[in-house]
ZAGU-10313 format. One line per 8 residues: number of its first residue (from 0); for each residue x negated, y, z of C-alpha. Coordinates in nm, 2 decimals, decimal comma. Each point is the difference from the previous one (the first is absolute). Example, Ala and Ser with C-alpha at 12.3 -4.5 7.8 and 13.67 -1.06 7.14 Angstrom:
REM ZAGU-10313
0	-1,23/-0,45/0,78  -0,14/0,34/-0,07
//
This chain:
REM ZAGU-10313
0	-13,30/12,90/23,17  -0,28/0,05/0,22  0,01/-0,20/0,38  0,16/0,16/0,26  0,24/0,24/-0,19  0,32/-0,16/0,05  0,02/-0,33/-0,30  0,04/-0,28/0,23
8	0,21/0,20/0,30  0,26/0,10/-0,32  0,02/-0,40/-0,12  0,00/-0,07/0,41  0,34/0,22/0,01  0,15/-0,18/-0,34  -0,08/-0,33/0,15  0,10/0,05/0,37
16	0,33/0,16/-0,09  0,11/-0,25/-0,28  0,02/-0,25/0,25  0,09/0,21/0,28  0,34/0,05/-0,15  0,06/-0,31/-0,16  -0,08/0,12/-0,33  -0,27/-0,24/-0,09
24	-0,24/-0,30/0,10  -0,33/0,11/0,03  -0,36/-0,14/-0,05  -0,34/0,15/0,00  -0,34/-0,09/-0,14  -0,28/0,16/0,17  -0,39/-0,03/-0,16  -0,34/0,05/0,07
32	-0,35/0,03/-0,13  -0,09/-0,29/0,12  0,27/-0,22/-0,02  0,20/-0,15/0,27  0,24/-0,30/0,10  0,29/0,23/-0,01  -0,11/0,18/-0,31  0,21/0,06/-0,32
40	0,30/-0,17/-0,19  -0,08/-0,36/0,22  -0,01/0,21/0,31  0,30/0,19/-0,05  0,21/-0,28/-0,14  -0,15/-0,22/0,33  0,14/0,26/0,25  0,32/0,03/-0,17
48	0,13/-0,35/0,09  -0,18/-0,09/0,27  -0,30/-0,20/-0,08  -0,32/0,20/0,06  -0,22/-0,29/0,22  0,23/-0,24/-0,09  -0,21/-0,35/-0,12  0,10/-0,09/-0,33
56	0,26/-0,27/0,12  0,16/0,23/0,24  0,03/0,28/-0,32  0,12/-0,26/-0,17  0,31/-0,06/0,26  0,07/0,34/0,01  -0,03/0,10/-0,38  0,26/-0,29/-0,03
64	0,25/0,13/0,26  -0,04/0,34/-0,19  0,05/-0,10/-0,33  0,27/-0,23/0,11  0,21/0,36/0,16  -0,05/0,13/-0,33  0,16/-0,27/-0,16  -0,35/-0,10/-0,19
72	-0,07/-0,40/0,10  -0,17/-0,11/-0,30  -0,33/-0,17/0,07  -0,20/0,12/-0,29  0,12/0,38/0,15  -0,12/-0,07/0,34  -0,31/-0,20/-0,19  -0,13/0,33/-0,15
80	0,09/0,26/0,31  -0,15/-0,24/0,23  -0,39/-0,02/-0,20  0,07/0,39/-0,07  0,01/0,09/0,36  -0,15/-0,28/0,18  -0,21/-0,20/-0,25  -0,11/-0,35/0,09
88	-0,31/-0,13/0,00  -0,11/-0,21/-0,29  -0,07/-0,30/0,25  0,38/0,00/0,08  0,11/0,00/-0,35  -0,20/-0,27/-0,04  0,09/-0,21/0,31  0,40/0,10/-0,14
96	0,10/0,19/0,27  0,04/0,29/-0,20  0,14/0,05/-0,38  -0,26/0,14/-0,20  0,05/0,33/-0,14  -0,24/0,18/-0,23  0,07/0,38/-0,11  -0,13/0,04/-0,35
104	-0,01/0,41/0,02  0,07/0,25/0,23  0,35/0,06/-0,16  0,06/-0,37/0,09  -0,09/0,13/0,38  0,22/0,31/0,00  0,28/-0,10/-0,18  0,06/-0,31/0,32
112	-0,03/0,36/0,20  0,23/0,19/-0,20  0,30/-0,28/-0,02  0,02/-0,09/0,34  -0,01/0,41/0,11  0,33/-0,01/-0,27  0,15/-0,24/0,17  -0,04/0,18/0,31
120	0,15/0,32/-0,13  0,33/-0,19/-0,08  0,11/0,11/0,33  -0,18/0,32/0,07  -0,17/0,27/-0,20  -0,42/-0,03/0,06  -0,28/0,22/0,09  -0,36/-0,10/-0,06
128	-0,23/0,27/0,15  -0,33/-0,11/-0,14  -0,27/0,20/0,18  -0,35/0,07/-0,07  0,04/-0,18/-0,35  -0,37/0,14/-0,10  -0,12/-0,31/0,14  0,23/-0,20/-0,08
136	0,02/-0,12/-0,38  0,22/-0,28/-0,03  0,29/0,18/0,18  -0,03/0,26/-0,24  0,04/-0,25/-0,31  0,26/-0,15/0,19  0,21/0,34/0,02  -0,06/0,05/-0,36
144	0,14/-0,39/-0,06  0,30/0,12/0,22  0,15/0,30/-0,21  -0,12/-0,17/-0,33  0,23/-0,32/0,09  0,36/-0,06/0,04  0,12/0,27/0,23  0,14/-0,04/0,39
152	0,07/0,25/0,20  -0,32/0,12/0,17  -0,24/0,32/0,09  -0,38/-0,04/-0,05  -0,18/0,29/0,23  -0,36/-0,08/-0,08  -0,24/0,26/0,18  -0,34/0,10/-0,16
160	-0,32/0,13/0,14  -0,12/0,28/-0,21  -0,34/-0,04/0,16  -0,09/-0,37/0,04  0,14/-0,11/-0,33  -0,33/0,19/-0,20  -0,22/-0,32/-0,13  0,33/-0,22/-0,01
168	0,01/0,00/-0,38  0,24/-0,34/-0,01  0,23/0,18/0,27  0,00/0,28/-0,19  0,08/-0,11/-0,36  0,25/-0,25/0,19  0,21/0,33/0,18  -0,04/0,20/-0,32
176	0,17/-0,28/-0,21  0,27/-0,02/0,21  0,06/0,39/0,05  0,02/0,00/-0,37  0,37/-0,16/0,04  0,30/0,17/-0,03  0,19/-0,15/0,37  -0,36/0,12/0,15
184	-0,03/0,32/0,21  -0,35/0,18/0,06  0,02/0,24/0,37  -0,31/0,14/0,04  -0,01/0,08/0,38  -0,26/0,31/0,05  -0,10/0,20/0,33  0,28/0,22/0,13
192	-0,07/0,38/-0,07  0,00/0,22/0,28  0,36/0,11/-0,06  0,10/-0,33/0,09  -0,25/-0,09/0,21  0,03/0,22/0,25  0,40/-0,04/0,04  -0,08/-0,35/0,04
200	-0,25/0,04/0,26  0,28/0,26/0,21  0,29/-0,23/-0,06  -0,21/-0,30/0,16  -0,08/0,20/0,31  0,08/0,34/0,03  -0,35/0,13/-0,01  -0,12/0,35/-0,02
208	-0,02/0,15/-0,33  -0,38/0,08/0,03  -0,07/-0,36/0,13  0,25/-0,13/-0,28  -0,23/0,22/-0,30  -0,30/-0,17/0,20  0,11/-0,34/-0,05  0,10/0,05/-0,32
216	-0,33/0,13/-0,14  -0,22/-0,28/0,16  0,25/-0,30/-0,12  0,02/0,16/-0,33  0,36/-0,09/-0,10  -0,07/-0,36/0,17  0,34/-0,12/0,17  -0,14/-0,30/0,15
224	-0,30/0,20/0,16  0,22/0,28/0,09  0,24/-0,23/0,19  -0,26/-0,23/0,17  -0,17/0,30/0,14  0,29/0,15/0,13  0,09/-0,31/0,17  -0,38/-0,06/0,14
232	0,04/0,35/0,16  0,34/-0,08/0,14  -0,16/-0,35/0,15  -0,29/0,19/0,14  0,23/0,24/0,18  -0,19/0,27/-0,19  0,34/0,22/-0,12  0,21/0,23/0,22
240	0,29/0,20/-0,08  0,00/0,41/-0,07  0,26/0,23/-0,11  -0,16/-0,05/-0,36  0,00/-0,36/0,00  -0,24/-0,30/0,16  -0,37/0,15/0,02  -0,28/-0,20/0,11
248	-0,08/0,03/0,32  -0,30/0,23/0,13  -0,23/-0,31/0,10  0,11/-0,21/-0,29  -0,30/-0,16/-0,09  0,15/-0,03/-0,40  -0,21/0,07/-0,27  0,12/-0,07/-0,32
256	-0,13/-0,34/-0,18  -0,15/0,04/-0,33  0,18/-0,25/-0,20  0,30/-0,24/0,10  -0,23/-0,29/0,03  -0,18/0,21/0,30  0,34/0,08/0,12  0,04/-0,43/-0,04
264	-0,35/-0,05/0,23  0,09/0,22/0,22  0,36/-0,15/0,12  -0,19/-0,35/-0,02  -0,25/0,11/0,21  0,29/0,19/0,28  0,13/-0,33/-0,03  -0,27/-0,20/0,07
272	-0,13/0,27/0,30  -0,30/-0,11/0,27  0,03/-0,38/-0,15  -0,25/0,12/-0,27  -0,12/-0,31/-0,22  0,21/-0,30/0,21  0,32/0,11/-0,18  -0,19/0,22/-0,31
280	-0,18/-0,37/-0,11  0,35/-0,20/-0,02  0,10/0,29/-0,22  -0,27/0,00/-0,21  0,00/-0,38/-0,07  0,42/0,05/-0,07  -0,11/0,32/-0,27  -0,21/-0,30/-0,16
288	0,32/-0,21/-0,03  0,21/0,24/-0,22  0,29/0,21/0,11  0,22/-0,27/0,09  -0,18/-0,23/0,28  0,08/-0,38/0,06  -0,06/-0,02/0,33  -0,15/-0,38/0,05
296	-0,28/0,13/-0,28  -0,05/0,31/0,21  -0,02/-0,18/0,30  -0,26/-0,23/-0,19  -0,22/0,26/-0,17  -0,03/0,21/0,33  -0,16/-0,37/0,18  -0,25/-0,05/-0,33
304	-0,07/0,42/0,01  -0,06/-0,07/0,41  0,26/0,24/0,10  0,33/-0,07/0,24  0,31/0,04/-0,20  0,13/0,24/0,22  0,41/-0,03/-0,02  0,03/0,29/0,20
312	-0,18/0,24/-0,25  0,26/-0,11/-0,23  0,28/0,11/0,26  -0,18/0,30/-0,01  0,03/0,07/-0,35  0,37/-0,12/-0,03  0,09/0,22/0,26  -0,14/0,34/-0,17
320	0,14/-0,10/-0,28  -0,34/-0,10/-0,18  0,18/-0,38/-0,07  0,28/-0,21/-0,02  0,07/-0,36/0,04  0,00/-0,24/-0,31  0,15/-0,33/-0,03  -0,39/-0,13/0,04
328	-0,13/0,25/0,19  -0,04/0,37/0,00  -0,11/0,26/-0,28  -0,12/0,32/0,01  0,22/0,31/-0,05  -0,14/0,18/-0,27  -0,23/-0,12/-0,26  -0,22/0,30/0,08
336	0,00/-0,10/0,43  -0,18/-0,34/-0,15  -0,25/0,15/-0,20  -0,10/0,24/0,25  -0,06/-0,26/0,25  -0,18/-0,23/-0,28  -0,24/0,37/-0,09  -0,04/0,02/0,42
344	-0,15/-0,39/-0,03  -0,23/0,09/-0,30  -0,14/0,30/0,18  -0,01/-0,23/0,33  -0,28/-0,20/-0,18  0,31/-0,26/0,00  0,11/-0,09/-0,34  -0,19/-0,24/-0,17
352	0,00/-0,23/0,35  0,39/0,05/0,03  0,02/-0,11/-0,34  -0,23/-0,27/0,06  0,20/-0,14/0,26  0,35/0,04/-0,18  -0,16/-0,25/-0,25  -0,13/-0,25/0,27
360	0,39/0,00/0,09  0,13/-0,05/-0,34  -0,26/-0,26/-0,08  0,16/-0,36/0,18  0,37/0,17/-0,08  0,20/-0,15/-0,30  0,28/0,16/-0,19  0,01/0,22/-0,28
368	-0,20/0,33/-0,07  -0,24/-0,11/0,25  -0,27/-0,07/-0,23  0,03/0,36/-0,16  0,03/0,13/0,34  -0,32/-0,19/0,16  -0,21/0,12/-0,35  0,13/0,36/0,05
376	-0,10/0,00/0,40  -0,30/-0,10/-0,09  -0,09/0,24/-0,33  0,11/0,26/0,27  -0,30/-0,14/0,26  -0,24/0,05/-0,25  -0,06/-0,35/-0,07  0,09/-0,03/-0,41
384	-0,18/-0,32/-0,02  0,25/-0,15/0,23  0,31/0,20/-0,12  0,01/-0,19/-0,37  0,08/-0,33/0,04  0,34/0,06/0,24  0,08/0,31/-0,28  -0,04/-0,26/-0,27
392	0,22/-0,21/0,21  0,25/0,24/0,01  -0,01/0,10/-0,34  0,10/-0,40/-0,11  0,24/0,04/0,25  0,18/0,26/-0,09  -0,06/-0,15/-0,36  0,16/-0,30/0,04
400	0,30/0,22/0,13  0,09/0,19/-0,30  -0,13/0,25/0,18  -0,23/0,12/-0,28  -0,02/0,42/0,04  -0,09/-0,12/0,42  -0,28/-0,19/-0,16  -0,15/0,25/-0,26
408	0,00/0,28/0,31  -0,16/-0,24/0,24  -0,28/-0,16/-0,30  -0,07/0,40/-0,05  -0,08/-0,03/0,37  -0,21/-0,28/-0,04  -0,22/0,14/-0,26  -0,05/0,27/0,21
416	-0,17/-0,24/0,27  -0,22/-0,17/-0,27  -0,14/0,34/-0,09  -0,08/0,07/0,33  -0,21/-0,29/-0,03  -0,24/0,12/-0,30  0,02/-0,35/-0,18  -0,17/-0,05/-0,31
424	0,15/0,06/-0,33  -0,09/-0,43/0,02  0,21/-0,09/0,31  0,28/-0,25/-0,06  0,24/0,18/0,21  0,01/0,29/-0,28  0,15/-0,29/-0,23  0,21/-0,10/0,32
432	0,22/0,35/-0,01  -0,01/0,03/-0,36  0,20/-0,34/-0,04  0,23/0,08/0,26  0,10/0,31/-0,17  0,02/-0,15/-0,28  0,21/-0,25/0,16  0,24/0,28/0,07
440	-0,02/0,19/-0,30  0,10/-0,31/-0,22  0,26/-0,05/0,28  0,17/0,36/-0,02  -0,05/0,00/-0,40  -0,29/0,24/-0,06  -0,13/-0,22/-0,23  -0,22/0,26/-0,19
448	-0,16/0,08/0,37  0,00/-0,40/0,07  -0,18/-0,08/-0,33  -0,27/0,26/0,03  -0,10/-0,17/0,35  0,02/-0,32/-0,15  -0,25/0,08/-0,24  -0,18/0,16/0,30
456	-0,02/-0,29/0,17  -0,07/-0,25/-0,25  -0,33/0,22/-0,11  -0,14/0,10/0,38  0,07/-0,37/0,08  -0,18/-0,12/-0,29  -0,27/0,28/0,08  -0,04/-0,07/0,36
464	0,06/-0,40/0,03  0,38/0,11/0,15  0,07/-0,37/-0,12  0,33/-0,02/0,23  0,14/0,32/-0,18  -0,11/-0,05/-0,32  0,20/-0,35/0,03  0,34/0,17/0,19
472	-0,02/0,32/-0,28  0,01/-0,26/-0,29  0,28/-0,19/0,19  0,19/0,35/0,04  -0,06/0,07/-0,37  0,14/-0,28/-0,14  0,31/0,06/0,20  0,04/0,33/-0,13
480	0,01/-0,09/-0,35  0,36/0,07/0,01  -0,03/0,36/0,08  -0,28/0,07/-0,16  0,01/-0,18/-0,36  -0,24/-0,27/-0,12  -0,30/0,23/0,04  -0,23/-0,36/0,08
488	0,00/-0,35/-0,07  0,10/-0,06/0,36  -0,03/-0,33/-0,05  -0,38/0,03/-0,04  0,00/0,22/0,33  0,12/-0,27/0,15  -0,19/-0,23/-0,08  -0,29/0,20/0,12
496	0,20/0,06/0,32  0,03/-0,41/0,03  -0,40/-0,01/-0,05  -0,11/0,27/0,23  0,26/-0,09/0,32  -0,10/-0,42/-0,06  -0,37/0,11/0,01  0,08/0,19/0,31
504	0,17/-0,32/0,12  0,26/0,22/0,13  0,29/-0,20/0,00  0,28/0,34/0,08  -0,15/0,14/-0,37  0,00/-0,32/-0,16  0,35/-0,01/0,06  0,07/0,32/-0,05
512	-0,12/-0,08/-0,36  0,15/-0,28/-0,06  0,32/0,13/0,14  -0,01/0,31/-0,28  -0,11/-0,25/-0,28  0,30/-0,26/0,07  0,21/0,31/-0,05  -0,17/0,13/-0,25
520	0,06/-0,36/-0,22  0,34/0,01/0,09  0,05/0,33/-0,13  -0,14/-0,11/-0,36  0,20/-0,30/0,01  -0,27/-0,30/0,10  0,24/-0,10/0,28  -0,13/-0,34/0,09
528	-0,37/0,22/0,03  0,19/0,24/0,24  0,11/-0,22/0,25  -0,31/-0,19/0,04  -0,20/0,30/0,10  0,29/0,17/0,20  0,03/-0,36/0,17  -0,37/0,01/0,06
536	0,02/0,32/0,13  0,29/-0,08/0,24  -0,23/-0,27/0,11  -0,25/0,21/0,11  0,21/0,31/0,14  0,17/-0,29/0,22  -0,35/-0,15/0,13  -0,06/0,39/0,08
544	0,31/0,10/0,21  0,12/0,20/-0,20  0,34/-0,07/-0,05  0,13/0,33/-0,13  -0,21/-0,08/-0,35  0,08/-0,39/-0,02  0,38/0,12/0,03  -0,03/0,24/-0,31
552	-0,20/-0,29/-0,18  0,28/-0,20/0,03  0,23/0,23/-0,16  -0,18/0,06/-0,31  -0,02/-0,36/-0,01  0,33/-0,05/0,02  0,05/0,28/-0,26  -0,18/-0,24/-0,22
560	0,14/-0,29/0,06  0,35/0,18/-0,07  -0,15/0,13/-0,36  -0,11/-0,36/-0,05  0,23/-0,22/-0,23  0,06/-0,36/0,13  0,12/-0,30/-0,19  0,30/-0,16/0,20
//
């Protein structure tokens, strides 16, 4: 349903109650435009036992003590919840302070999520209220993993923006393959009509009739703008009883706002009173941050936008009710209450610099989504040539999760910011995004879509003097022989592949080649040809750092060495 007429304050009462009775335990995801620390499945799951800020080692400690209550010690469990929630950095897989771990898919991802929720539920019933999930993709795949898979007992309440979900085809297709199940229920939430409505608005207060018809024909079957008006009268001391009911008082300064995002402003700004833009700035750089704010990066952002973080404007907030307190922080109390303080910074002249300075603050900060983040912060300020490299960042991040549908929505993004640009039907960077979709296409088994862009990028490459992505598309069709059938001598690709990345002296490609040919003479049978140019390969990938690649060169050579007869 539409915001503001009743969707979230209906999963609010499901959630609250369930554990206020003992019936369930309860988590919450929460998700925004923009992203966020706290956002999504990761978020939710983080909250839940205890580990939001936590630093990898200290998650780690905890995750163990968890799984240990529910009777789960195995490493390789702990392993895979650990990277899922609080991934380590490939510099301490290397140094071996940290297992490595590698999702293949996102169904790899979700299914560490769904398990350990089962486990969980072995002593009490759950409720996930997943809110807002038109920006949030992966928590809708993960639902749908969750009633496809073995059952446990649990209650998905996933809440759905009927306006802010246009343009979100993947979040779209995603909910309407999952309401296509049978154990799925579809509640569309409307405005109330004025038969309800206007009992509502009596049984909150007691108003007069007239002033109740009033209300009801300027929030237009709204219940959340109906309520929060009431209440701002109330505050203001504007209401006074009559033998018909509360009326507003004769000096009542209370016209009607247009829209609940006025009604929003206006509390903000009753709030806020004479301090004007010392506490309205603070606000502004929060709205930036995403409905749930970690308060060191808001304290951080507000000294790069030159603004005082003004703790007291927070107080403000939480005492009208506008926010509550988060395990990092704060967050806003309505989706809508951060948006309208976000529009208030974008009419202020405000929002590309607030932007701006959220990305100064993400830039020195590791940890993951941060890349995506800094690119997104920075798209936002207007500076596209600056957003693409962190995006691209994020997109191999999430990539090299399993995290694949994250990845396709954020490389959408980053397209976007190259056509802001204008480039050239010539510049490189066209051949860049192509191959990383491709990448993911040949990844998630869209191999029709994954060879058209192959042949894409082997002809624009070959057109343009792309010699880097001609090389890397001829790598990623050999691979896909498999899937696709012997529709080349990829042997002969290869070989071109070997030639172009050696003339490049590149020596990443050259491996890359020779890494694809070892396995490619393994898989016809010339095993002792196989291991010399995985070896060589390893060789390299080794010199490089990159530790990940020499470790999967090893196993195929290994694999050959097994398939190898030896004469004892």
């Amino acid at each position: 349903g539409a915001a503001g007429c009743g969707k979230s304050r209906l999963a609010e009462w499901i959630y609250r109650k369930s554990h206020e009775v003992g019936a369930a335990t309860v988590f919450r995801a929460l998700h925004n435009p923009e992203g966020g620390p706290g956002d999504g499945l990761v978020g939710m799951l983080n909250r839940g036992v205890s580990i939001a800020g936590l630093s990898r080692e200290h998650a780690v400690d905890q995750l163990t003590r968890v799984l240990g209550r529910l009777g789960h010690a195995d490493e390789a469990d702990l392993d895979r919840l650990a990277e899922l929630l609080s991934p380590a950095t490939e510099v301490a897989q290397t140094a071996g302070s940290a297992r490595p771990v590698r999702f293949r898919s996102d169904s790899e991802r979700h299914e560490v999520a769904r398990r350990f929720l089962s486990w969980i539920s072995r002593r009490r019933p759950l409720v996930l209220w997943l809110d807002d999930v038109q920006w949030g993709l992966e928590t809708i795949e993960f639902a749908d993993r969750v009633m496809s898979g073995p059952s446990f007992p649990v209650l998905l309440v996933l809440t759905v923006r009927d306006d802010a979900i246009s343009g979100r085809d993947l979040e779209a297709a995603a909910l309407a393959a999952l309401e296509e199940r049978a154990n799925c229920s579809r509640i569309e939430v409307g405005p109330l009509p004025d038969a309800d409505q206007v009992p509502l608005i009596q049984a909150i207060l007691g108003v007069d009739p007239d002033l109740a018809v009033k209300v009801a024909t300027r929030t237009d079957g709204n219940a959340l703008f109906a309520v929060h008006l009431l209440r701002d009268w109330v505050e203001r001391g504007a209401m006074q009883p009559s033998a018909t009911g509360y009326r507003l008082v004769e000096d009542a300064v209370a016209a009607l706002p247009d829209d609940v995002r006025t009604m929003w402003t206006e509390r903000v700004a009753r709030a806020i009173g004479d301090r004007g833009d010392r506490w309205l700035r603070p606000l502004e750089v929060a709205a930036m941050l995403g409905r749930v704010v970690d308060e060191e990066e808001w304290k951080l952002a507000c000294t790069h936008a030159g603004v005082a973080p003004r703790a007291d404007a927070v107080d403000a907030l939480l005492t009208e009710g506008l926010a509550t307190r988060s395990e990092t922080g704060w967050a806003f109390a309505h989706g809508m209450l951060r948006e309208a303080i976000a529009e208030q910074a974008k009419a202020n002249g405000r929002w590309e610099d607030l932007h701006r300075a959220c990305a100064r603050m993400l830039l020195p900060r590791p940890g993951p989504g941060v890349s995506a983040r800094l690119g997104l912060h920075r798209l936002e300020a207007r500076d596209p040539q600056g957003a693409l490299d962190p995006i691209m960042a994020g997109i191999q991040e999430h990539f090299v999760a399993g995290a694949y549908g994250l990845a396709e929505r954020l490389l959408d993004t980053w397209f976007e910011a190259l056509a802001m640009l204008d480039p050239a039907p010539s510049d490189p960077r066209w051949g860049q995004g192509w191959m990383r979709r491709l990448n993911l296409h040949y990844s998630t088994g869209k191999f029709e879509s994954a060879r058209a862009l192959t042949r894409k990028v082997i002809d624009s490459a070959r057109q343009y003097g792309w010699v880097e992505y001609e090389v890397r598309a001829l790598i990623q069709a050999a691979k896909a022989q498999t899937a696709w059938g012997p529709q080349t001598d990829e042997s002969l690709g290869l070989l071109r592949a070997l030639t172009l990345a050696s003339n490049l002296e590149d020596p990443e490609l050259v491996a890359a080649a020779h890494y694809q040919m070892g396995v490619e003479a393994a898989n016809h049978g010339f095993n002792a040809r196989g291991r010399a140019l995985l070896q060589e390969a390893v060789e390299t990938y080794e010199r490089l750092g990159f530790d990940n690649r020499a470790m999967m060169g090893w196993i195929h050579v290994a694999h050959i060495e097994m398939q190898t007869p030896t004469m004892d």
